[in-house]
N, C-alpha and C positions, 0 to 999 in steps of 0.2 A: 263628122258631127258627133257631138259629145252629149250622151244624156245619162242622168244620173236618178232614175228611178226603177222600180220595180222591172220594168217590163220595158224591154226593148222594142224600137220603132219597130225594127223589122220582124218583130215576133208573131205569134198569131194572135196573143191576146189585143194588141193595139191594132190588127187587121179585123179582128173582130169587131172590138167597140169602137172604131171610127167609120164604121160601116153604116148607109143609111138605111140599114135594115133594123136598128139599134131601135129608130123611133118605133115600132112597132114590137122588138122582142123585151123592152123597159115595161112598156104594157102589159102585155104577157108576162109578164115576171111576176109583175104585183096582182094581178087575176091568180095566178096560180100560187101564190105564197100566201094568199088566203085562203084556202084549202086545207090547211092544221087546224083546228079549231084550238088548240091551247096555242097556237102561235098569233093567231088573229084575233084572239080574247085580250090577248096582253098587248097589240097594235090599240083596239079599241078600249082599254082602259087608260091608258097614259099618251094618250095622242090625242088630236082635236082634225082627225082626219074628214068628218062631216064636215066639216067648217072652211077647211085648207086643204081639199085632194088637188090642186093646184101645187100648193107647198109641197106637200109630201113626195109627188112625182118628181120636182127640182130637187130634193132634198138628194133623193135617190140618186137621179142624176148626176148629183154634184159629187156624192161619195165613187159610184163607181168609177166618173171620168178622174177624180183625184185621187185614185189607189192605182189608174191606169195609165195617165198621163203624168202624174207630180211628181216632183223627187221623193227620195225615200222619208226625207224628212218630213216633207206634206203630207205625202199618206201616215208616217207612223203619227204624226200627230192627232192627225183625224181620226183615225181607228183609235189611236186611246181615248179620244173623249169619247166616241161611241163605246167603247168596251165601258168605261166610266158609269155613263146612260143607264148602260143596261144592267151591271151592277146594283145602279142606284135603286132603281125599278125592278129589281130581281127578274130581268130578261132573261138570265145571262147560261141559262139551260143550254150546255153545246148540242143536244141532241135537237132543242128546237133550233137554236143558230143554224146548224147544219141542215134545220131542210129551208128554211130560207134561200139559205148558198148553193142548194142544189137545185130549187126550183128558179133561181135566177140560172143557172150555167145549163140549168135545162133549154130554155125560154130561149136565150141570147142565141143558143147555136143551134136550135134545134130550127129557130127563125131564119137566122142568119143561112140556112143550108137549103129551107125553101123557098128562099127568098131568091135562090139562082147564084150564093155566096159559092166558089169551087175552092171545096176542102176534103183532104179526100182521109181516107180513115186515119193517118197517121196524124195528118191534121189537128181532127178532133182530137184525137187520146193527146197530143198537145196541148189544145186545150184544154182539155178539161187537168190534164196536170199543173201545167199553169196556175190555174184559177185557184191551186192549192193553195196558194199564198195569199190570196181573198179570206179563204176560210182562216187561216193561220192570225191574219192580222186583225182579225173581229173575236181571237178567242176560241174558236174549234180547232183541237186536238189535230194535229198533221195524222196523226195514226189511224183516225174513225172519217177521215175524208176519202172519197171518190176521187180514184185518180185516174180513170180511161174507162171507156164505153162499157166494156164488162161490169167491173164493180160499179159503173152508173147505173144499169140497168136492174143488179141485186140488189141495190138499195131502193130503187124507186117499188120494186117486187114487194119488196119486206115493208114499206112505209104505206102504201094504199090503203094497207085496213083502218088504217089510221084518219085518213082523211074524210071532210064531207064538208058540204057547202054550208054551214052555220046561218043562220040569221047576220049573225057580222058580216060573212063573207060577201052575202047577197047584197047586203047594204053599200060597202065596200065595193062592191062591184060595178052597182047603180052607179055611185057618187065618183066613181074612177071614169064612168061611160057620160053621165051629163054633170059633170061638177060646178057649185056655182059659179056664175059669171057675171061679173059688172053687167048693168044694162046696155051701156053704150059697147060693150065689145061683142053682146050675145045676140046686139039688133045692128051695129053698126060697123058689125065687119064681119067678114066668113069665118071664123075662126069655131062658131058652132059646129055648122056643116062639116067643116074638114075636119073638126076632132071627132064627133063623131063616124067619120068613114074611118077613120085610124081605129077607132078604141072595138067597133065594128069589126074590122081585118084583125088586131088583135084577141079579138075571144074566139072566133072562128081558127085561127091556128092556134088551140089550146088544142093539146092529146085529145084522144075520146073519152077516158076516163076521166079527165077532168068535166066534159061537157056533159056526163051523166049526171057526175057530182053536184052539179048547179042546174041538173033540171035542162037544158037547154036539148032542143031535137038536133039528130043528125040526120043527114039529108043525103038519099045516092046522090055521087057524084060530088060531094060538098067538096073534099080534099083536094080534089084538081081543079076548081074553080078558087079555092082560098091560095092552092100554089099560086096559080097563075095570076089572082093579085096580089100574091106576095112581089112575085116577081114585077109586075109591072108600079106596083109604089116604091120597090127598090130603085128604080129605075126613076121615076121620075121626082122624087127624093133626093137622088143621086145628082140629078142636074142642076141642083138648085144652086149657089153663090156658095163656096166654104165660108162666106164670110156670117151666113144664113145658117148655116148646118152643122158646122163644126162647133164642138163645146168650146167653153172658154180656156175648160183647162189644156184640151188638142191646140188652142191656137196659141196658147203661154208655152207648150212645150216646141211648139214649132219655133216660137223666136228664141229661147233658150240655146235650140240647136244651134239657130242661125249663128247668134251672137256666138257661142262656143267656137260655128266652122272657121 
């Protein structure tokens, strides 16, 4: 099988994000990358995220599975028009990009490893070198990015003082936790209920300094009860149809291969 993007089937990055721990560590991303306050001032001034945290979560979605699944073309296109974006809107601070990309590669494997994913240290420092090419293709420096668990854990060290739950963040939080919903979908299907146990499971496996940050209590014993439904949503996530669970762009890359074998 022939594929022609970033990131190899058999690699870790695509065992990572096609994993059904995904739906929960995408959540967590964005809970926690609100957490910069000059990173989440500049989300809330050029975005209509109160309006469309629906959109925005797809949006997300849509960029990681096509920098992870697309060819090299689809992703570099997509990251130039986001580089573009963020230019236009003076986003384009690497120092803020970078913690964006670090609290997403946080989120994703930090999820993905409580979630019962077996990866073992070499793994990770895999990934997280990998994931260089994320940061590379949105515009941060190859030189000031986190490439293995050591220099992950000196940068999250060095960036803490920095963070704290804003008024945006909080808001952002809420509108991520019950976002609007058509009436007929919010009274005439489960889709309330089950997003909220998701977004629920999602802020509970946020670090502990994150959940000081945002005010929320820690509870003995929280951590092995949040593992253990990590682990059991993986699990039943996991069951569901790939035809249900699999991105669009995992299943364009699958037929890609096929037609190539």
């Amino acid at each position: 099988m022939i594929h022609d993007g970033y990131f190899h089937p058999g690699g870790i990055v695509w065992k990572v994000h096609s994993d059904s721990s995904m739906v929960v560590g995408g959540i967590r991303a964005l809970l926690e990358q609100a957490l910069h306050p000059e990173a989440m001032a500049g989300v809330a001034a050029h975005s209509n995220f109160r309006e469309d945290a629906w959109g925005r979560l797809q949006r997300t979605g849509d960029y990681v599975g096509t920098l992870t699944f697309g060819t090299r073309q689809e992703a570099d296109q997509l990251s130039s028009r986001v580089r573009m974006i963020h230019e236009k809107l003076k986003l384009d601070d690497p120092k803020l990009l970078l913690w964006v990309h670090m609290a997403m590669v946080d989120a994703f494997l930090d999820t993905a490893l409580r979630s019962g994913m077996n990866l073992t240290v070499d793994n990770q420092n895999e990934y997280i070198a990998e994931m260089v090419k994320f940061a590379t293709l949105v515009g941060i420096p190859e030189s000031m990015t986190p490439h293995d668990i050591d220099s992950t854990k000196r940068y999250f060290d060095s960036i803490l003082p920095e963070l704290s739950a804003s008024d945006d963040a909080k808001r952002a939080a809420l509108f991520i936790a019950l976002p609007p919903l058509p009436p007929l979908l919010r009274f005439g299907t489960p889709i309330a209920p089950i997003w909220g146990g998701i977004t629920s499971l999602s802020a509970a496996s946020l670090p502990k300094w994150a959940k000081r940050l945002y005010g929320w209590p820690i509870l003995p014993g929280e951590e092995f009860a949040t593992d253990l439904a990590l682990k059991t949503a993986r699990i039943t996530l996991g069951a569901l149809p790939k035809s249900f669970r699999e991105s669009p762009q995992l299943k364009a890359a699958r037929a890609r291969m096929n037609q190539a074998s």
